[in-house]
C-alpha atoms as an extended CHARMM CRD file, in Angstrom:
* protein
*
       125  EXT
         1         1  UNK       CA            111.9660000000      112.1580000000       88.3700000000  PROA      1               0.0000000000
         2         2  UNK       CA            109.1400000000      110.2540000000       86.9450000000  PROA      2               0.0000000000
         3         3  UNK       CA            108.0590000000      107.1430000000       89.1230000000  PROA      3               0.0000000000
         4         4  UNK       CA            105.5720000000      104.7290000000       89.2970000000  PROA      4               0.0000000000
         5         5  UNK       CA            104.7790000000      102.6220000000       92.5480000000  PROA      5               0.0000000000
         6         6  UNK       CA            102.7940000000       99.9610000000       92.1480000000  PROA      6               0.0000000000
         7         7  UNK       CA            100.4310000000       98.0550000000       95.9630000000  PROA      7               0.0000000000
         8         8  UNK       CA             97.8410000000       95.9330000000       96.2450000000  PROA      8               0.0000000000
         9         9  UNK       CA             99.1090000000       92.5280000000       95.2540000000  PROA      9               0.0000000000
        10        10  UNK       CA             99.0290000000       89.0220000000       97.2860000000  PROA      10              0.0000000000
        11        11  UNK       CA             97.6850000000       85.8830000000       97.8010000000  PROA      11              0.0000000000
        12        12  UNK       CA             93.9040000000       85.3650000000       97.1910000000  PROA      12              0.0000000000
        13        13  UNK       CA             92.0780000000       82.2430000000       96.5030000000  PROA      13              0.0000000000
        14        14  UNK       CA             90.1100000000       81.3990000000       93.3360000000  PROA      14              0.0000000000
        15        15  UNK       CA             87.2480000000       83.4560000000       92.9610000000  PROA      15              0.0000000000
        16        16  UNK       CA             88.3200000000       86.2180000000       95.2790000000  PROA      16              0.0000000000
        17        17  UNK       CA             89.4850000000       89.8610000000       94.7450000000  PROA      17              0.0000000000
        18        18  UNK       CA             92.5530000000       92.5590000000       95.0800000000  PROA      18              0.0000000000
        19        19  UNK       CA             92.4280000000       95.9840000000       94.1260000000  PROA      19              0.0000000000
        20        20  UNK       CA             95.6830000000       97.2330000000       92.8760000000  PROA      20              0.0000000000
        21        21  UNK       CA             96.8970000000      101.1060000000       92.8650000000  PROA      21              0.0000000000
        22        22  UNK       CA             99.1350000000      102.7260000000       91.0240000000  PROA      22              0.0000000000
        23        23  UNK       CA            100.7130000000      105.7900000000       92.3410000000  PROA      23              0.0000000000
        24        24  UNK       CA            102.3770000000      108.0140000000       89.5760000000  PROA      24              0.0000000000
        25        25  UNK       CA            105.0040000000      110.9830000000       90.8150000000  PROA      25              0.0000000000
        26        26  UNK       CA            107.3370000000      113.2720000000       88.5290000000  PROA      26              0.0000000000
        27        27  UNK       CA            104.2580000000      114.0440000000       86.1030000000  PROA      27              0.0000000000
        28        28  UNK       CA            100.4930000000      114.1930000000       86.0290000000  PROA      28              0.0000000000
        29        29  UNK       CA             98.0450000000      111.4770000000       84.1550000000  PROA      29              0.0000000000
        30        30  UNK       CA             96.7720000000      113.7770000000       81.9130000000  PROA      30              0.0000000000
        31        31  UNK       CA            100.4650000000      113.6290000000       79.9130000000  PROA      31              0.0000000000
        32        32  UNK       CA            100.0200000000      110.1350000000       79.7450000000  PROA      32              0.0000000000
        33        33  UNK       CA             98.9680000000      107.0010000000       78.6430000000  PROA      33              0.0000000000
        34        34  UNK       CA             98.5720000000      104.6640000000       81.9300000000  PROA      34              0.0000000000
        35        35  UNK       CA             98.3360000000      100.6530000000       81.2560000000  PROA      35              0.0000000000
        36        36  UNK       CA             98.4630000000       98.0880000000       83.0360000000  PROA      36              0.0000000000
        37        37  UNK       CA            100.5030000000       94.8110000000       82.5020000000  PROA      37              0.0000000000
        38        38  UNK       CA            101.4390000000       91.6140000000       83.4230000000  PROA      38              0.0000000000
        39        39  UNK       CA            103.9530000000       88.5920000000       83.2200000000  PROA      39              0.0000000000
        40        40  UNK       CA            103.3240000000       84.4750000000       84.3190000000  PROA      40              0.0000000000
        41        41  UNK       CA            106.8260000000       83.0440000000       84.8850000000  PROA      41              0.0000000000
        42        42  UNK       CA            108.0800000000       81.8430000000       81.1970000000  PROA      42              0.0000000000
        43        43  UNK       CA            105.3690000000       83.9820000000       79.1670000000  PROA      43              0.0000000000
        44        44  UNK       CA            105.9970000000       87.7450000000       77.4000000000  PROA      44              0.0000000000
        45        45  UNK       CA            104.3520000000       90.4200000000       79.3000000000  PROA      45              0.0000000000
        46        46  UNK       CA            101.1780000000       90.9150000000       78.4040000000  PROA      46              0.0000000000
        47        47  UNK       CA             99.1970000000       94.1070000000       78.4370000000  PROA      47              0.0000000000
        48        48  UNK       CA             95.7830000000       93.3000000000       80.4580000000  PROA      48              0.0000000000
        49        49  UNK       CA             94.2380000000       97.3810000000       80.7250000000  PROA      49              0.0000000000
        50        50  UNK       CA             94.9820000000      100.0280000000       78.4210000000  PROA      50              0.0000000000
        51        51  UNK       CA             93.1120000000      103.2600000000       77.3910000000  PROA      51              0.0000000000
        52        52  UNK       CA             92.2090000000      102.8830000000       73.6730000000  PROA      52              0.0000000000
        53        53  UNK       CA             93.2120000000      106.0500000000       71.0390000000  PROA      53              0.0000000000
        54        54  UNK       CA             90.2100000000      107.9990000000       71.3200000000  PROA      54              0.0000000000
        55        55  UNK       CA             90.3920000000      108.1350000000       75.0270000000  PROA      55              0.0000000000
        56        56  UNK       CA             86.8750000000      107.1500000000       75.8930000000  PROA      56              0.0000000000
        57        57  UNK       CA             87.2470000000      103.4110000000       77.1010000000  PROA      57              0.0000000000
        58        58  UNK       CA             89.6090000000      100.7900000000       77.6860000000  PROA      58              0.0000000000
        59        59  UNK       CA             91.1530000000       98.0460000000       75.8360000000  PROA      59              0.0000000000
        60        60  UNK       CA             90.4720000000       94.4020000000       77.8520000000  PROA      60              0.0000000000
        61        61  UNK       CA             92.1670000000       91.3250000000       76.4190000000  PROA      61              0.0000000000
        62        62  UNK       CA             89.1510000000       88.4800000000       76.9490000000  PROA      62              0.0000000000
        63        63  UNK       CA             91.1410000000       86.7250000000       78.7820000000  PROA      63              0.0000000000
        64        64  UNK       CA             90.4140000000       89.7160000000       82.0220000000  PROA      64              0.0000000000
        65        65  UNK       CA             87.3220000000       91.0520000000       80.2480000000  PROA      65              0.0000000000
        66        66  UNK       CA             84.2320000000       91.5050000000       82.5170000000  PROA      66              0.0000000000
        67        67  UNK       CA             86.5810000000       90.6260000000       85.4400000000  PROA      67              0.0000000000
        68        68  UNK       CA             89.1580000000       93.3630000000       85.6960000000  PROA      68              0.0000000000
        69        69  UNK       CA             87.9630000000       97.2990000000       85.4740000000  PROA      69              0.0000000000
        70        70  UNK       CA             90.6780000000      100.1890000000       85.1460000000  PROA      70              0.0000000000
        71        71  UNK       CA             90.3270000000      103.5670000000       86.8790000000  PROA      71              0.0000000000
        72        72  UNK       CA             91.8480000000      106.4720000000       87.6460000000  PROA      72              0.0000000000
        73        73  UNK       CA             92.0990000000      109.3940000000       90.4190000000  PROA      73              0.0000000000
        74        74  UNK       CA             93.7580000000      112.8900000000       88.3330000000  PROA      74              0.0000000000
        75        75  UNK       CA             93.5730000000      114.2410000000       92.1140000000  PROA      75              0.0000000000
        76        76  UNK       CA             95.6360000000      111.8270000000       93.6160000000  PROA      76              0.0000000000
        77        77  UNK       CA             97.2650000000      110.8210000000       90.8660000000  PROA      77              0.0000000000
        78        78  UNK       CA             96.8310000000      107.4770000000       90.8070000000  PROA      78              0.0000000000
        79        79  UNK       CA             95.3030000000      104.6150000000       88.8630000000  PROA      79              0.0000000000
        80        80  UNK       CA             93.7730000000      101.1430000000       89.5290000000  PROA      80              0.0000000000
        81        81  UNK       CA             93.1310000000       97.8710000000       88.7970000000  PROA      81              0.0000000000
        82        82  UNK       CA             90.3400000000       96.5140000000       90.6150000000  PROA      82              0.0000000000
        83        83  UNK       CA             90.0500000000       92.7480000000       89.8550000000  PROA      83              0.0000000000
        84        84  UNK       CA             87.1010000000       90.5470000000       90.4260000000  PROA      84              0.0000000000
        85        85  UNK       CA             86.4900000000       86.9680000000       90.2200000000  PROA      85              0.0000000000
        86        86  UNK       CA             90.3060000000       85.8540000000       90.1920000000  PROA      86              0.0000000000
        87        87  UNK       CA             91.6360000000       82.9220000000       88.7010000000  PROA      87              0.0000000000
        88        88  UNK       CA             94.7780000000       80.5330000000       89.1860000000  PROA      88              0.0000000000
        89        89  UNK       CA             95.6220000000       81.9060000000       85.9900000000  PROA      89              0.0000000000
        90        90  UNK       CA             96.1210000000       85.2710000000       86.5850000000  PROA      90              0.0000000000
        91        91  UNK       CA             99.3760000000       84.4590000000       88.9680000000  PROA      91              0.0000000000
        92        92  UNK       CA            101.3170000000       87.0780000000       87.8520000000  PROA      92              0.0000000000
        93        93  UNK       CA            103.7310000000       89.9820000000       88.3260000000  PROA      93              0.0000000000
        94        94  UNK       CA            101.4730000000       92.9100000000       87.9790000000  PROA      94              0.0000000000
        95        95  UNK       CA            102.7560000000       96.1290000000       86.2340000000  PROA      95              0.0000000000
        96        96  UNK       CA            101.7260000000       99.8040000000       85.8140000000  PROA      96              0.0000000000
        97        97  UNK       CA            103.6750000000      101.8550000000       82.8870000000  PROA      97              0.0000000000
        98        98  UNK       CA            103.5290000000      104.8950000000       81.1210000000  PROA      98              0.0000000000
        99        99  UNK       CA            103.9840000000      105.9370000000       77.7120000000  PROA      99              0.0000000000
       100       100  UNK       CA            103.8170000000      109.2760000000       75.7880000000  PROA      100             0.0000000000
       101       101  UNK       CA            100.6510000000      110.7750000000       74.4130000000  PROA      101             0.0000000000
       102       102  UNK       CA            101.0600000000      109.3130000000       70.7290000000  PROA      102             0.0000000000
       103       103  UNK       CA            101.0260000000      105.7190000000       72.0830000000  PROA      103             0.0000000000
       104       104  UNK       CA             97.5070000000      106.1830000000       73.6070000000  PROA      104             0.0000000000
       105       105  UNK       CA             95.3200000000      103.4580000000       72.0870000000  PROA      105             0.0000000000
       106       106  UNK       CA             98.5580000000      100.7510000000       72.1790000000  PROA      106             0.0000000000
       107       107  UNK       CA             98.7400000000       98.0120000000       74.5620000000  PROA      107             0.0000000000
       108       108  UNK       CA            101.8160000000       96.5870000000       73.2720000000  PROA      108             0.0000000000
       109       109  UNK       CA            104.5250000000       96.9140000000       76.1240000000  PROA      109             0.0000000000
       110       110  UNK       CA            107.2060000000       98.1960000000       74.2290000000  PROA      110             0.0000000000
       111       111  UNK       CA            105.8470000000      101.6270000000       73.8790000000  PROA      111             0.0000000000
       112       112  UNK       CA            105.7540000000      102.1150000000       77.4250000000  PROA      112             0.0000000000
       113       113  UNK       CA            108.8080000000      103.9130000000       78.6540000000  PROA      113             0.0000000000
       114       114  UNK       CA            107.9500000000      103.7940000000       82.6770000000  PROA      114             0.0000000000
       115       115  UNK       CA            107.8210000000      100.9400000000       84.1050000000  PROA      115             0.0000000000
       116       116  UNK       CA            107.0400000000      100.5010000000       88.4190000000  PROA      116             0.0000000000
       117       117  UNK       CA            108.1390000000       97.4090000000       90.2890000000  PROA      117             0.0000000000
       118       118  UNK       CA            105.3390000000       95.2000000000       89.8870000000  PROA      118             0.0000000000
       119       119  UNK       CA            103.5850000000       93.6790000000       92.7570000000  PROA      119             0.0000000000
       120       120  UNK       CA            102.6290000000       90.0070000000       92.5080000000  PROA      120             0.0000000000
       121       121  UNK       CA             99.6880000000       88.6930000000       92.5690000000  PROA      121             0.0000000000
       122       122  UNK       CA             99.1510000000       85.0990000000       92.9190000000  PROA      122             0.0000000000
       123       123  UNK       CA             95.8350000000       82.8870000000       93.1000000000  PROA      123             0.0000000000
       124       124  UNK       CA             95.2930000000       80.2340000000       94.5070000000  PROA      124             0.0000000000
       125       125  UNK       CA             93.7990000000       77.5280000000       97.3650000000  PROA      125             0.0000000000
């Protein structure tokens, strides 16, 4: 059974920092395309850290870029999102998904077929 279970998420104030994991069971990373995702209350999910097509870095919207950094452990089979510099903005429900092989490079959320819980993640003073 594939599953994805997403921690890390709470309240931090402007300019602070959360690290959130990703822990994948049911299959292994490597036969899979990992993003990450999030949706603001009354916006469309937006993806936020996906692995472009070739493999060898990651797709940033500029809204995150230079903030947020993807990365992955095969050997615990999980994947992060550590986030840096945090912004009332980026109040969110906080995704991880997974979609098959032939999707790597897209960010758009409805090629990802696994979806975990979310974990919010809200900023503010």
């Amino acid at each position: 059974q594939v599953q994805l279970v997403e921690s890390g998420g709470g309240l931090v104030q402007p300019g602070g920092s959360l690290r959130l994991s990703c822990a994948a069971s049911g299959f292994t990373l490597d036969d899979y395309v990992i993003g990450w995702f999030r949706q603001a209350p009354g916006k469309e999910r937006e993806g936020i850290s996906c692995i472009r097509s070739r493999g060898s870095s990651m797709y940033y919207p500029d809204s995150v870029k230079g903030r947020f950094t993807f990365s992955g452990d095969n050997a615990k089979n999980t994947v992060y999102l550590q986030m840096n510099s945090l912004k009332p903005e980026d109040t969110a429900v906080y995704y991880c998904a997974a979609a098959p092989k032939y999707y790597s490079g897209s960010c758009y959320y409805g090629h990802y077929n696994y979806w975990g819980q979310g974990t919010q993640v809200t900023v503010s003073s």
